[in-house]
TORRO-828623 format. One record per residue: residue in three letters; x, y, z of N, C-alpha, C in turn. Coordinates in steps of 0.2 Angstrom, whole numbers, m for minus. Atoms other than C-alpha are relative to their C-alpha. Layout:
N
<lovo sero="ALA" n_X="X" n_Y="Y" n_Z="Z" ca_X="X" ca_Y="Y" ca_Z="Z" c_X="X" c_Y="Y" c_Z="Z"/>
...
This chain:
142
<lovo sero="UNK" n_X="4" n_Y="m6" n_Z="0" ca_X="0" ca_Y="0" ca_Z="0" c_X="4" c_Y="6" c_Z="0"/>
<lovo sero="UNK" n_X="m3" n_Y="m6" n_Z="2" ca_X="5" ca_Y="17" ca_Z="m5" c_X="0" c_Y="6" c_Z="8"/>
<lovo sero="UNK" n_X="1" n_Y="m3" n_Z="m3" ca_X="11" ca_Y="29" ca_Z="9" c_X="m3" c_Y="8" c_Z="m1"/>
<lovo sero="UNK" n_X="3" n_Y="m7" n_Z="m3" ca_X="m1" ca_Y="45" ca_Z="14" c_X="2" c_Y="5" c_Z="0"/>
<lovo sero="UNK" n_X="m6" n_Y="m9" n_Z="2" ca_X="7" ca_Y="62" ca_Z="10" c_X="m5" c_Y="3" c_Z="2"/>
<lovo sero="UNK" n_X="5" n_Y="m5" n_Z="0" ca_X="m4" ca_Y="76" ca_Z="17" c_X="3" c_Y="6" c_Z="m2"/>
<lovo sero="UNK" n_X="m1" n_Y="m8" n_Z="4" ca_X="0" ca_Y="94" ca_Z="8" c_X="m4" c_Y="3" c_Z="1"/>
<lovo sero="UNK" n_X="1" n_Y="m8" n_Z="m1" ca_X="m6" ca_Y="111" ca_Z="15" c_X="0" c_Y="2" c_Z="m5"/>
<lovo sero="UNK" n_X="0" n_Y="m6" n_Z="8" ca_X="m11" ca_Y="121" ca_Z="1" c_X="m5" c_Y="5" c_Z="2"/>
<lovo sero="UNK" n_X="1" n_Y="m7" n_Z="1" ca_X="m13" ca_Y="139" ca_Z="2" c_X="m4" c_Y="6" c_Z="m5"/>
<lovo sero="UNK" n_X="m1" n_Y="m3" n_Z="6" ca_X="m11" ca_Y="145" ca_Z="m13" c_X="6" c_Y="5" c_Z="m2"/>
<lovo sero="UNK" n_X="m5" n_Y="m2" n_Z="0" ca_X="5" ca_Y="152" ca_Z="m9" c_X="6" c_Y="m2" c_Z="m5"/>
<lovo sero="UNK" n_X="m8" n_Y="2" n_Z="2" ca_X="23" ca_Y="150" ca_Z="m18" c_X="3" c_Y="m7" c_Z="4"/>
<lovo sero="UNK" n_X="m2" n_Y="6" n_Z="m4" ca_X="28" ca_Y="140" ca_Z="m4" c_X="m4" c_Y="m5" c_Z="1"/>
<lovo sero="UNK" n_X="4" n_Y="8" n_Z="2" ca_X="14" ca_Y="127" ca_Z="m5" c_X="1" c_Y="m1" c_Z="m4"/>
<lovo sero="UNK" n_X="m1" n_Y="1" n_Z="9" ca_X="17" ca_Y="127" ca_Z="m22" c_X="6" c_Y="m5" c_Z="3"/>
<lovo sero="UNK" n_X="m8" n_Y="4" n_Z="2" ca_X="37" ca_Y="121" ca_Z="m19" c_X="m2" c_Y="m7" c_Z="4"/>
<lovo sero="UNK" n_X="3" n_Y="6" n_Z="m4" ca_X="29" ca_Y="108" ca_Z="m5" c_X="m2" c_Y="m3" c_Z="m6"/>
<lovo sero="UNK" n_X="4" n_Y="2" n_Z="5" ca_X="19" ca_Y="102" ca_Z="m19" c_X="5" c_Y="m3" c_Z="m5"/>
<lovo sero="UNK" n_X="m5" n_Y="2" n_Z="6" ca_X="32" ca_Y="99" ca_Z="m32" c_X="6" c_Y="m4" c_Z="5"/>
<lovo sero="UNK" n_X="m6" n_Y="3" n_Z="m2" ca_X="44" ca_Y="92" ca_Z="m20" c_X="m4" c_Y="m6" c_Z="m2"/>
<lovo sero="UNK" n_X="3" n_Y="6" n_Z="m1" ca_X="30" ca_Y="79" ca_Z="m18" c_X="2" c_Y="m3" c_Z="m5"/>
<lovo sero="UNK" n_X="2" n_Y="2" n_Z="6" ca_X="28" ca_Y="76" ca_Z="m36" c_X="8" c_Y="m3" c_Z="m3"/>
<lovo sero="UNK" n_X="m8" n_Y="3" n_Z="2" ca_X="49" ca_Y="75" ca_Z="m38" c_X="1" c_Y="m8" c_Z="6"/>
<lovo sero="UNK" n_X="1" n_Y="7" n_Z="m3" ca_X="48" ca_Y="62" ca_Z="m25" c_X="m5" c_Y="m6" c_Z="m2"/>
<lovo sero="UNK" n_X="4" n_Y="5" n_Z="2" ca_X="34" ca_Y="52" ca_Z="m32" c_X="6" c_Y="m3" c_Z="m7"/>
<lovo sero="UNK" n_X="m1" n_Y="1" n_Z="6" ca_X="43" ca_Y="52" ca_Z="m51" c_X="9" c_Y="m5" c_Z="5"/>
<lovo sero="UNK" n_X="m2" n_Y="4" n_Z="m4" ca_X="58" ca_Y="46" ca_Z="m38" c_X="0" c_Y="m8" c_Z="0"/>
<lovo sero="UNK" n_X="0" n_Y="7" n_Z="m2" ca_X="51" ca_Y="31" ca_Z="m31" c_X="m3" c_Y="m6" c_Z="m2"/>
<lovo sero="UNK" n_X="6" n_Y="5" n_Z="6" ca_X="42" ca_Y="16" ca_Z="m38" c_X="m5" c_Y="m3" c_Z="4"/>
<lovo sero="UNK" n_X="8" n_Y="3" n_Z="m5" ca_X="30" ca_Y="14" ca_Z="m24" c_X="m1" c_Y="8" c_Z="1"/>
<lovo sero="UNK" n_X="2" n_Y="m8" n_Z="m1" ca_X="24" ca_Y="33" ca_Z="m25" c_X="m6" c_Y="4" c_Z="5"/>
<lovo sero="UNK" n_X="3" n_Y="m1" n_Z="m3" ca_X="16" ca_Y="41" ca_Z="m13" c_X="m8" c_Y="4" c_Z="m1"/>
<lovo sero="UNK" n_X="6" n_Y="m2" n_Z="2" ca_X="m3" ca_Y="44" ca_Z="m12" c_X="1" c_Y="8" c_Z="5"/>
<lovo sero="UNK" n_X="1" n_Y="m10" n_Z="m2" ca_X="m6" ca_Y="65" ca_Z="m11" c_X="m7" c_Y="m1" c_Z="0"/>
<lovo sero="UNK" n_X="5" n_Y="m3" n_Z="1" ca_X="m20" ca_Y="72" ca_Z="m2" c_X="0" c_Y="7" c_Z="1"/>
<lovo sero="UNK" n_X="0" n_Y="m7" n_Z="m1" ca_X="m21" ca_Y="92" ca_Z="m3" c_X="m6" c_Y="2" c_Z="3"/>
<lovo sero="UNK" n_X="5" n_Y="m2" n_Z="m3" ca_X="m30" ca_Y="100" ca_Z="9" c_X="0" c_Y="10" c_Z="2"/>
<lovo sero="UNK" n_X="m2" n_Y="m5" n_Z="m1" ca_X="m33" ca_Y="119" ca_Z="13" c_X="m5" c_Y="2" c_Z="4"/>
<lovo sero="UNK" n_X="6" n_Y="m2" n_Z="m5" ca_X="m42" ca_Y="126" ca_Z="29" c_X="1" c_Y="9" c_Z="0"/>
<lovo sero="UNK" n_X="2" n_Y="m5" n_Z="1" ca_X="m52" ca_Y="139" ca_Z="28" c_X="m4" c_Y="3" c_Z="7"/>
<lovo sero="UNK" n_X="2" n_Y="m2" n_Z="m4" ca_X="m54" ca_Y="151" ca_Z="42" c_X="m7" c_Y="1" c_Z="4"/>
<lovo sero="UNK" n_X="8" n_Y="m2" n_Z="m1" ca_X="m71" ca_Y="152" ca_Z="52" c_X="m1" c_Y="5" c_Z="0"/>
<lovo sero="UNK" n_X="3" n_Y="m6" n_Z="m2" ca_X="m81" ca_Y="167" ca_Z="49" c_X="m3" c_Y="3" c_Z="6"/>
<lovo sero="UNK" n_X="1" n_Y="0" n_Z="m10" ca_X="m84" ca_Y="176" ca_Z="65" c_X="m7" c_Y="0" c_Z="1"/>
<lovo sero="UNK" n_X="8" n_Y="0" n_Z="m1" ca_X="m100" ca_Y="174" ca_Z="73" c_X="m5" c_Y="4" c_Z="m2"/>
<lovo sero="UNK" n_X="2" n_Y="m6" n_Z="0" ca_X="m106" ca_Y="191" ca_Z="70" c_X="m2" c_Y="2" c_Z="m6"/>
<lovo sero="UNK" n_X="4" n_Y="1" n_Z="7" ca_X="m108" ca_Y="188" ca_Z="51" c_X="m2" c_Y="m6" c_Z="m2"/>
<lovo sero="UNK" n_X="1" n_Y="7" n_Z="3" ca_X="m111" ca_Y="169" ca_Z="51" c_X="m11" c_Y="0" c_Z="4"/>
<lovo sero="UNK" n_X="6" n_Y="m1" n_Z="m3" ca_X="m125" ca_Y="175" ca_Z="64" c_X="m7" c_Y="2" c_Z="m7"/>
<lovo sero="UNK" n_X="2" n_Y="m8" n_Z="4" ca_X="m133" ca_Y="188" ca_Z="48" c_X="m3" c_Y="m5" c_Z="m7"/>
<lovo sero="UNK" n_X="0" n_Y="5" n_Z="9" ca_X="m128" ca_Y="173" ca_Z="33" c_X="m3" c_Y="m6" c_Z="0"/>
<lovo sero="UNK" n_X="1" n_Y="6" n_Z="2" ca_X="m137" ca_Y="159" ca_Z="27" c_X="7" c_Y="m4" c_Z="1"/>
<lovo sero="UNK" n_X="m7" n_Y="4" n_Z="0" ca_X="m125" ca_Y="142" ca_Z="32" c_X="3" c_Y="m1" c_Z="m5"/>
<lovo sero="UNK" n_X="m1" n_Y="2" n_Z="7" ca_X="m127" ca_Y="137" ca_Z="15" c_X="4" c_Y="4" c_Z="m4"/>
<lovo sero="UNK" n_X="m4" n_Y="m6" n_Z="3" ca_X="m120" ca_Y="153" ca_Z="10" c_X="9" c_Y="1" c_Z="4"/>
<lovo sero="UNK" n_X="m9" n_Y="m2" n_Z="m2" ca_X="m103" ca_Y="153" ca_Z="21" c_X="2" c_Y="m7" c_Z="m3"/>
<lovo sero="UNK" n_X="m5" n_Y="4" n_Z="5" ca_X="m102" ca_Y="135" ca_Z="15" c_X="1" c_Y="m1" c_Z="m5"/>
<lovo sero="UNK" n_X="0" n_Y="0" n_Z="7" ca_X="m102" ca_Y="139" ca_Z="m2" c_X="6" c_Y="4" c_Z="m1"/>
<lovo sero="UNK" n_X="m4" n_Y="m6" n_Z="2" ca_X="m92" ca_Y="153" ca_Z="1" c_X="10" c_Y="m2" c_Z="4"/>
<lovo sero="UNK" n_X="m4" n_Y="m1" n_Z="m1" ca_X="m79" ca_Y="144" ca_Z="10" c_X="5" c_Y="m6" c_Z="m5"/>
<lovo sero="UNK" n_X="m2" n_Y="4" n_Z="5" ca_X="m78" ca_Y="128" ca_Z="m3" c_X="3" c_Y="3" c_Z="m5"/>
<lovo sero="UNK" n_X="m5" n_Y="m4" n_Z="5" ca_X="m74" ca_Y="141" ca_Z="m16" c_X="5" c_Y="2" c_Z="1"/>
<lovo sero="UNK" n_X="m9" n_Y="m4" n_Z="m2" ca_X="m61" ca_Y="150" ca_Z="m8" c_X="4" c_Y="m5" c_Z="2"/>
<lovo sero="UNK" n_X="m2" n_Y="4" n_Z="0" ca_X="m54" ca_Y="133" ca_Z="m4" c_X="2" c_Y="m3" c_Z="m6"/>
<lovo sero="UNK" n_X="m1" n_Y="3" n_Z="5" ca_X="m56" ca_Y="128" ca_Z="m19" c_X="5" c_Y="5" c_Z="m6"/>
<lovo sero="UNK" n_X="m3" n_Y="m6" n_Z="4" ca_X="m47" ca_Y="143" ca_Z="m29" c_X="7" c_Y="m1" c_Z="3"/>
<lovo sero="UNK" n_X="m7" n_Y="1" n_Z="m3" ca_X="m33" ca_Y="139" ca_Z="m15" c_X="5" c_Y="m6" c_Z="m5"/>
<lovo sero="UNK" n_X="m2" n_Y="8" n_Z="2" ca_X="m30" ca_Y="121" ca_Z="m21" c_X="1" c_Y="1" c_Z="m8"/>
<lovo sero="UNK" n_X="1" n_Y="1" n_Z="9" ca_X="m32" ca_Y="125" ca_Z="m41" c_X="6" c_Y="m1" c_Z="0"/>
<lovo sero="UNK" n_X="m8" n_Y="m1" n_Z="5" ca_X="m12" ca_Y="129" ca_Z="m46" c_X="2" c_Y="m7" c_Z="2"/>
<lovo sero="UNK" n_X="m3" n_Y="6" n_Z="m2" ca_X="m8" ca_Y="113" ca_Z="m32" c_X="m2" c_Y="m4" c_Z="m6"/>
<lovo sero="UNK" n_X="4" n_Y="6" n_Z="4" ca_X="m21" ca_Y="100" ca_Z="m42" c_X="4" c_Y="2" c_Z="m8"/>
<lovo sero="UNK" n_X="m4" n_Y="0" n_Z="7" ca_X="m14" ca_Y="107" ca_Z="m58" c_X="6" c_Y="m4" c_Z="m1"/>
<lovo sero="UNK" n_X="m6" n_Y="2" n_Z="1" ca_X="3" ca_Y="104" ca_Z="m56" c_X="1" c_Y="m9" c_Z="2"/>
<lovo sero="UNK" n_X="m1" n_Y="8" n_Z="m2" ca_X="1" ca_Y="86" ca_Z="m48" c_X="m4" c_Y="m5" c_Z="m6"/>
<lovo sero="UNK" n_X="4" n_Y="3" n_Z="6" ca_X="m13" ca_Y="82" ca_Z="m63" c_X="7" c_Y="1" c_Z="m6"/>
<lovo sero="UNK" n_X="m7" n_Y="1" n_Z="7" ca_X="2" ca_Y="88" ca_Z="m76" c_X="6" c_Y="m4" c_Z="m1"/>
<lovo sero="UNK" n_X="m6" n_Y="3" n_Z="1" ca_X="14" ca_Y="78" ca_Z="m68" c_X="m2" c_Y="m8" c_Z="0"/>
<lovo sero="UNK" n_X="1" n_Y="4" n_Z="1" ca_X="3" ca_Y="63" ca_Z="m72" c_X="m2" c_Y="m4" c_Z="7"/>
<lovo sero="UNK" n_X="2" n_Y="5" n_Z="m6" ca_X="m2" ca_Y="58" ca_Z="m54" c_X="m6" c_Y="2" c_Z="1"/>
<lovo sero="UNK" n_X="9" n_Y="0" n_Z="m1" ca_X="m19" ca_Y="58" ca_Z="m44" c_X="2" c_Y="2" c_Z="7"/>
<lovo sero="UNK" n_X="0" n_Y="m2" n_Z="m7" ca_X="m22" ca_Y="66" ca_Z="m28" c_X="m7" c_Y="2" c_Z="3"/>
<lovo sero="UNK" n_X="4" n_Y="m4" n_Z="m2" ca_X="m37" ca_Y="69" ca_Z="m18" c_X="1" c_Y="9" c_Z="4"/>
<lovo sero="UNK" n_X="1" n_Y="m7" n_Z="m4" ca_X="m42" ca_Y="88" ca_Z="m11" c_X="m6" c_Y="1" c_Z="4"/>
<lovo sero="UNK" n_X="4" n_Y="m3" n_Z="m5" ca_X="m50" ca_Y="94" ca_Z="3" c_X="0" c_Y="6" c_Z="4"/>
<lovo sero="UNK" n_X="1" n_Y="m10" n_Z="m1" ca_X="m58" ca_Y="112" ca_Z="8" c_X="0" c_Y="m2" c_Z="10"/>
<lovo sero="UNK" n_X="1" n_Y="2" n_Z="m7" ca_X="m59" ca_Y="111" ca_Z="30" c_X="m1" c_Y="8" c_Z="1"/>
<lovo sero="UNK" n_X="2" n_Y="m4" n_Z="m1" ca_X="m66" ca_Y="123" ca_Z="40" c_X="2" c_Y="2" c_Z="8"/>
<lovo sero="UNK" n_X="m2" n_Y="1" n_Z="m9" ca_X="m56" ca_Y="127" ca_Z="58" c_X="7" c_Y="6" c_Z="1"/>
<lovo sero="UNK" n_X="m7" n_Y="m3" n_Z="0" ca_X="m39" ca_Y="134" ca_Z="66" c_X="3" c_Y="m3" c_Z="m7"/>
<lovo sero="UNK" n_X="m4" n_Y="2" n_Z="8" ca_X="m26" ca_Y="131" ca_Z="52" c_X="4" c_Y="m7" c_Z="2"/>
<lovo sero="UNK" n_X="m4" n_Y="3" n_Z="m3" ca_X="m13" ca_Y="122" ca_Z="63" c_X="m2" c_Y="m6" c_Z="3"/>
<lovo sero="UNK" n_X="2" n_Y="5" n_Z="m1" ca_X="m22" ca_Y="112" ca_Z="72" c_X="m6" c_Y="m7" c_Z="m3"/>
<lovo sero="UNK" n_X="5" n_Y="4" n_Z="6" ca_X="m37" ca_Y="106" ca_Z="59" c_X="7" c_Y="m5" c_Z="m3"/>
<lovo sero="UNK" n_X="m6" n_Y="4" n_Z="6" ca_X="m21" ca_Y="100" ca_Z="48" c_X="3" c_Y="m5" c_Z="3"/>
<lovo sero="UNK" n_X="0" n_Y="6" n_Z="m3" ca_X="m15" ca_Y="91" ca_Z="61" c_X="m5" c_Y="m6" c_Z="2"/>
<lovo sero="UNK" n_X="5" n_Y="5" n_Z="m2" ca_X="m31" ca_Y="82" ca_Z="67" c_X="m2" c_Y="m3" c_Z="m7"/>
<lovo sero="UNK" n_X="1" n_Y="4" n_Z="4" ca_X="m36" ca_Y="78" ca_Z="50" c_X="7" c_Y="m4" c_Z="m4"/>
<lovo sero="UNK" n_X="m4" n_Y="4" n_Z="1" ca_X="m18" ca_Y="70" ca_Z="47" c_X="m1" c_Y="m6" c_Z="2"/>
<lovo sero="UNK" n_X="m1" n_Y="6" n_Z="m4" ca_X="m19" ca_Y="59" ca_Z="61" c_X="m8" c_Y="m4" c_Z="m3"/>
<lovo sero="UNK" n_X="4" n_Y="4" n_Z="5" ca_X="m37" ca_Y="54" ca_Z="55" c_X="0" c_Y="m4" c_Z="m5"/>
<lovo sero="UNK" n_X="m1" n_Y="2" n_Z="6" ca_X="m34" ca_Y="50" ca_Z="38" c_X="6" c_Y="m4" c_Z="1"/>
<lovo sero="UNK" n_X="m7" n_Y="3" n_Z="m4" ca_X="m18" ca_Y="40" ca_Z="46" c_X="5" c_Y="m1" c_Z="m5"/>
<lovo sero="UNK" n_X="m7" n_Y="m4" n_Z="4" ca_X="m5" ca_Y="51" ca_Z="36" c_X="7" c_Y="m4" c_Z="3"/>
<lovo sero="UNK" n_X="m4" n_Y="5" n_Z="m3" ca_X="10" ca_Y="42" ca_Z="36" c_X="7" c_Y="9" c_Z="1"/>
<lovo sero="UNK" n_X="m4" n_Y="m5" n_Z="m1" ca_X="19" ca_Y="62" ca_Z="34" c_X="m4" c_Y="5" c_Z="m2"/>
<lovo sero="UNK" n_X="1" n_Y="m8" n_Z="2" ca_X="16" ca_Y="80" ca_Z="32" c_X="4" c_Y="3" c_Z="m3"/>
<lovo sero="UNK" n_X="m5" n_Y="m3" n_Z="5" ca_X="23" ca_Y="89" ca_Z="19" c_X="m1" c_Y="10" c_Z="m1"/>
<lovo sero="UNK" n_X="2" n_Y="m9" n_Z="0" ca_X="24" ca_Y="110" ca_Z="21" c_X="4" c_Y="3" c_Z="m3"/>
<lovo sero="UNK" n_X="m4" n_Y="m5" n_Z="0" ca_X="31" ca_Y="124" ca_Z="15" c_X="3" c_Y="4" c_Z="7"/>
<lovo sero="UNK" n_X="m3" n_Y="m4" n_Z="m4" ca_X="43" ca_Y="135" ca_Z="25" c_X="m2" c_Y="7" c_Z="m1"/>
<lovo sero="UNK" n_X="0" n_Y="m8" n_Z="m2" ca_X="40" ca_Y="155" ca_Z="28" c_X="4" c_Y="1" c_Z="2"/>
<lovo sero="UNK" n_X="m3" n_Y="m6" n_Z="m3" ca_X="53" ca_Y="166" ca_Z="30" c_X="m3" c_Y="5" c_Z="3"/>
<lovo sero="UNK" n_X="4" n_Y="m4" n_Z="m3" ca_X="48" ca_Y="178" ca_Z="42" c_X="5" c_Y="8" c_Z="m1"/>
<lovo sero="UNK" n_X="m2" n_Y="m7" n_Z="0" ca_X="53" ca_Y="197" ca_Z="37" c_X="7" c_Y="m1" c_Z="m3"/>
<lovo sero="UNK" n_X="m8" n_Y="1" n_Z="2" ca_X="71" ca_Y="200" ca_Z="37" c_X="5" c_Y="m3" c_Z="6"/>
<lovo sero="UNK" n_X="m3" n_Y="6" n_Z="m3" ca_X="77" ca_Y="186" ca_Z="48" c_X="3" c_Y="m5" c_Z="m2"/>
<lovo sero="UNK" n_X="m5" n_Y="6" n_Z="4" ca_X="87" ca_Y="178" ca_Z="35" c_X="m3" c_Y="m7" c_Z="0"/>
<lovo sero="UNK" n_X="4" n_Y="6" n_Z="2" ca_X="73" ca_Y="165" ca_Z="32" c_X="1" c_Y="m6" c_Z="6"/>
<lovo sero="UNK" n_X="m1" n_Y="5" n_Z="m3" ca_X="78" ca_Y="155" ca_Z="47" c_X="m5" c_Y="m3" c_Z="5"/>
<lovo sero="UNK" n_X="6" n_Y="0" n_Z="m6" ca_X="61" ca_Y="156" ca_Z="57" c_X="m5" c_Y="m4" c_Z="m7"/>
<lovo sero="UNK" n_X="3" n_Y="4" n_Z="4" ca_X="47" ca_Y="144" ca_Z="50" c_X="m7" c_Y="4" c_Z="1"/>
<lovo sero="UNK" n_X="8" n_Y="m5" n_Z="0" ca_X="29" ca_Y="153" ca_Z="45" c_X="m4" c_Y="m5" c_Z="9"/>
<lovo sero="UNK" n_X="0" n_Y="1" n_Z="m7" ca_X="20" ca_Y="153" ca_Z="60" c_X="m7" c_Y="m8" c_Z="m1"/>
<lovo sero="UNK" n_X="3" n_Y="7" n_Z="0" ca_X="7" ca_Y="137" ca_Z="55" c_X="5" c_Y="m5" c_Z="m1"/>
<lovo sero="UNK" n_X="m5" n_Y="4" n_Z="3" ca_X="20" ca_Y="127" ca_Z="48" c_X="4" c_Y="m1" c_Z="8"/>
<lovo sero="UNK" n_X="m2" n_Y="1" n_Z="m5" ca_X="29" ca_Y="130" ca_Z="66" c_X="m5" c_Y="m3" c_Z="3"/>
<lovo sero="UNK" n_X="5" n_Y="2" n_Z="m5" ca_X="12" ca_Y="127" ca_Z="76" c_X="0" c_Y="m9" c_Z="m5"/>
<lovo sero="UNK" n_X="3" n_Y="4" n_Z="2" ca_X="9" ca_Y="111" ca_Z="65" c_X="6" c_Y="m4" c_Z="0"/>
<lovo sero="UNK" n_X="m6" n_Y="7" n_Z="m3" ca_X="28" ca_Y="103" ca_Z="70" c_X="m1" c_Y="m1" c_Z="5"/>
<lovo sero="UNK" n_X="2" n_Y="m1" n_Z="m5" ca_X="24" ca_Y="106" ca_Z="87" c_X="m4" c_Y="m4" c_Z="3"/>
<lovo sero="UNK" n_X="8" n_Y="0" n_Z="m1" ca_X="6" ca_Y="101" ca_Z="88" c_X="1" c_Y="m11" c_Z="m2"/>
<lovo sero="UNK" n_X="m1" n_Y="6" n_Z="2" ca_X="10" ca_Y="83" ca_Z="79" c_X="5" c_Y="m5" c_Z="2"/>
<lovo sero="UNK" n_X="m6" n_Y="8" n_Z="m1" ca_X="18" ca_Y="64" ca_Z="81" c_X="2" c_Y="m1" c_Z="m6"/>
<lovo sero="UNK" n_X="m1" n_Y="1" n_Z="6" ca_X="17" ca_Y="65" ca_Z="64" c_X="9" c_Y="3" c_Z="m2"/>
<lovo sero="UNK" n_X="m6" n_Y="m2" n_Z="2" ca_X="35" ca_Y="66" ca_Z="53" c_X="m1" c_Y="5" c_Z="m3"/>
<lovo sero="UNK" n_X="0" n_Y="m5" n_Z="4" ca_X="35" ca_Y="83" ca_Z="45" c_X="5" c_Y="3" c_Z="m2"/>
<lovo sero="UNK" n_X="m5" n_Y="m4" n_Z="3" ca_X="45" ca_Y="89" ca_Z="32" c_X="m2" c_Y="5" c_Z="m4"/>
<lovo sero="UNK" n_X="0" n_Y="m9" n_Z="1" ca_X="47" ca_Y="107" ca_Z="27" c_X="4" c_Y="2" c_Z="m4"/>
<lovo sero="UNK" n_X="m5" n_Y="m1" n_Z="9" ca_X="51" ca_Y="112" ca_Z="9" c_X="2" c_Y="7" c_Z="1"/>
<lovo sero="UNK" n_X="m1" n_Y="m7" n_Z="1" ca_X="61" ca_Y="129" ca_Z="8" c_X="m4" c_Y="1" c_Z="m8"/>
C-alpha cells in the first residue's frame, strides 16, 4: 500500500514548492506516494455567520478553498499523478494536524516561511504550530 502524503495548500509560492517536491519524489520512487491536498479555511466570526445563510458561508468557504488548491491540483494532474483535495473549516494548525492523524498520514509535507528579514531561518507561524502540535513526521520544503 501506498504511503499518505498530506499537503497544506494555500495557494501560496511555498505550497506550491511543498507540492512539487512531492511530485519529484513520487517520479523518484516506484511505490509513489498517495497525495492528499488540503486547505483550511478560516471560520467566519460569529457576527456575520449570525446575519448569513449556512449554505452561504459553506459555499463561500468551498470556493475560496477551492481557488486555493487550483495551481496545487494542476501541477500534480500535469505531472501525471492523482491526488485527492479537501476544503476544511477550523484553526489552520491544528485542523491540519487532526485531519492527518485521522486519515492516518504516514507524513506531512509543508512549505517553510521566511519571516521578514530574519534571514529565512524562522518557520511561517502554522507550519511552526503544526511541528509542534503533531507525532506525525513533517517535512518542510524551503
Amino acid at each position: 500500500m501506498n504511503p499518505l502524503w498530506l499537503v497544506p495548500v494555500d495557494g501560496s509560492l511555498h505550497a506550491l514548492r511543498a507540492v512539487d517536491h512531492v511530485i519529484r519524489e513520487a517520479a523518484r520512487n516506484t511505490i509513489a506516494p498517495a497525495m492528499m491536498l488540503v486547505n483550511v479555511q478560516a471560520p467566519l466570526p460569529s457576527d456575520v455567520t449570525r446575519f448569513v445563510d449556512s449554505g452561504v458561508v459553506q459555499d463561500y468557504h468551498r470556493e475560496a478553498g477551492e481557488a486555493a488548491l487550483a495551481s496545487a491540483r494542476a501541477r500534480v494532474e500535469a505531472a501525471g499523478l492523482s491526488c485527492s483535495a479537501h476544503v476544511l473549516v477550523g484553526e489552520t494548525a491544528p485542523t491540519i494536524v487532526d485531519f492527518a492523524r485521522e486519515q492516518r498520514c504516514a507524513l506531512i509535507v509543508m512549505g517553510a516561511r521566511g519571516l521578514g528579514s530574519v534571514a529565512g531561518v524562522l518557520l511561517g507561524s502554522v507550519t511552526n504550530r503544526v511541528v509542534h502540535l503533531t507525532d506525525l513526521p513533517v517535512l518542510v520544503v524551503k
